[in-house]
Phi, psi and omega in degrees: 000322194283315177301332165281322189296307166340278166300330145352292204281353164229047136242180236244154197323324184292320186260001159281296214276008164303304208282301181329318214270324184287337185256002143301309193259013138299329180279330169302285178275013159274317181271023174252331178282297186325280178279285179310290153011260170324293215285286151000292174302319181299315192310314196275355180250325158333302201305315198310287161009304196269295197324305182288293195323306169288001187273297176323293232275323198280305184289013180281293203303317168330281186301312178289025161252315137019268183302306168337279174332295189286321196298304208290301185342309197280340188286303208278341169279323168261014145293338166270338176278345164294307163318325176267356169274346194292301192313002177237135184271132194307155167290329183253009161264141172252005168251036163311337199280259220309026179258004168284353170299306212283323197294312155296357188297329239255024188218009187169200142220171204264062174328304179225166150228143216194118199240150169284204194269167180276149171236123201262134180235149183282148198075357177176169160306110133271102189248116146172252219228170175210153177197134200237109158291133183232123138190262210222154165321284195302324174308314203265350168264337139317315152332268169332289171308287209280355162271352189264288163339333201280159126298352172266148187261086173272115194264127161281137163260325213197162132231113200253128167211160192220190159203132164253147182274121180230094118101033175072047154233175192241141170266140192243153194207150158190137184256136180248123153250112178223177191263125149262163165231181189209101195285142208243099198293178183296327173288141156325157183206164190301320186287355195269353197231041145245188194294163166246069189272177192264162189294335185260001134303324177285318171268006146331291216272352161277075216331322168181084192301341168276007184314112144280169157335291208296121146253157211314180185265287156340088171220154151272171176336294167310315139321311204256000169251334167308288176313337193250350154282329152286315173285357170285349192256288158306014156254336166262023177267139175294185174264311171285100170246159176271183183281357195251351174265348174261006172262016189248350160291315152305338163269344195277318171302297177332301180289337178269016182261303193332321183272300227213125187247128192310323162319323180269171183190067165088044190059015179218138190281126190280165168293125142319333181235029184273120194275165193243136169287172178260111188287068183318250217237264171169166218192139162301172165289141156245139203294000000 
């Protein structure tokens, strides 16, 4: 060592610093091979690293605010489709239709009730109904307004009023014909398998589906045996018929209105030529 360090010292300033500048620059590339290098990779893939957590972590919290969102959207959608569903009589209740009974019972009574056939829409249901009110004027106009008012969606279509002779008083009397609606749940229903024709179709083909119960005090024999052969035959048509039990009903109706015209009630008349509009959607009542 001492003999190198020697000769060392006698050569001359220019080639010591050669021989410096070389074992600088072994010492240099041994510790980039060595050290740097390694360490250098390692930095860029740590880095890589840090960068995708973080990426994780913004688009996490991204999605969880997301979620948030579709969360409250969804609360607020089904507290309004539950308000607009209150407004429909359910499908799978099935005496949900009798709760217009019970709603004129509590202002009068309910002499008939009498319902058509359903006409199926999309997403619901229009069913409807014909019912002959017995009390007073001012009742049945209370009625009314607090039915515009209900929650339930209800179309009048028609109102007939009258006085009937009861027992040597006059009776203030009136037949309603309206739409109810029905909503149609996600489960099949009986009512969900009928066809989907349109309402002035329906009554076509129903000679005349608001017809009450009450029939005229006057008949004869014959009438009156015509007549209790049709509602026994409309009472023993299933509610799913085919085209061929309903055109044979429709004639058996057809011969028994020759005798008895469904239009009358107790002394006051529906119109005869009154046409039915096409029921596009569905609408309050109006006073």
């Amino acid at each position: 060592m001492e003999e190198i360090i020697g000769k060392v010292k006698n050569f001359s300033p220019r080639e010591q610093k050669i021989i410096s500048a070389a074992v600088l620059l072994l010492i240099f590339v041994l510790f980039y091979q060595f050290l740097w290098k390694n360490q250098w990779s390692r930095f860029n893939e740590i880095s890589a690293q840090v960068e995708n957590l973080e990426n994780t972590i913004k688009h996490g919290s991204f999605r969880e605010i997301k979620v948030m969102e579709l969360k409250s959207e969804l609360e607020y959608l089904q507290k309004k489709y539950r308000l607009i569903s209150d407004k429909f009589i359910s499908s799978s209740d099935k005496g949900a239709v009798l709760e217009i009974v019970d709603f004129f019972e509590r202002y009068g009574v309910v002499s008939s009730f009498q319902p058509g056939e359903v006409v199926k829409r999309k997403g619901y249901n229009i069913l409807p109904v014909s019912i002959v009110y017995e009390g007073s004027y001012e009742s049945l106009l209370e009625a009314l307004k607090k039915l515009e008012s209900g929650k339930r969606i209800v179309d009048i279509k028609n109102i007939k009023m009258g006085y009937k002779d009861s027992g040597g008083s006059l009776v203030f009397t009136a037949e309603l014909k309206m739409y109810l609606y029905q909503l149609i749940d996600k489960q099949p229903s009986a009512l969900s398998k009928f066809n989907g024709e349109g309402v002035e179709m329906s009554w076509k083909r129903d000679a005349y589906p608001f017809r009450p119960k009450t029939k005229p005090s006057v008949q004869s024999q014959g009438e009156k045996e015509e007549t209790e052969k049709r509602d026994l035959s409309s009472e023993s048509k299933p509610s799913l018929s085919n085209n061929t039990s309903s055109t044979s009903n429709q004639s058996q109706e057809k011969q028994a209105e020759q005798k008895v015209s469904p239009n009358k009630h107790e002394g006051y008349n529906f119109p005869q030529n009154t046409k039915e509009k096409n029921h596009e959607g569905y609408s309050f009542p109006t006073s």
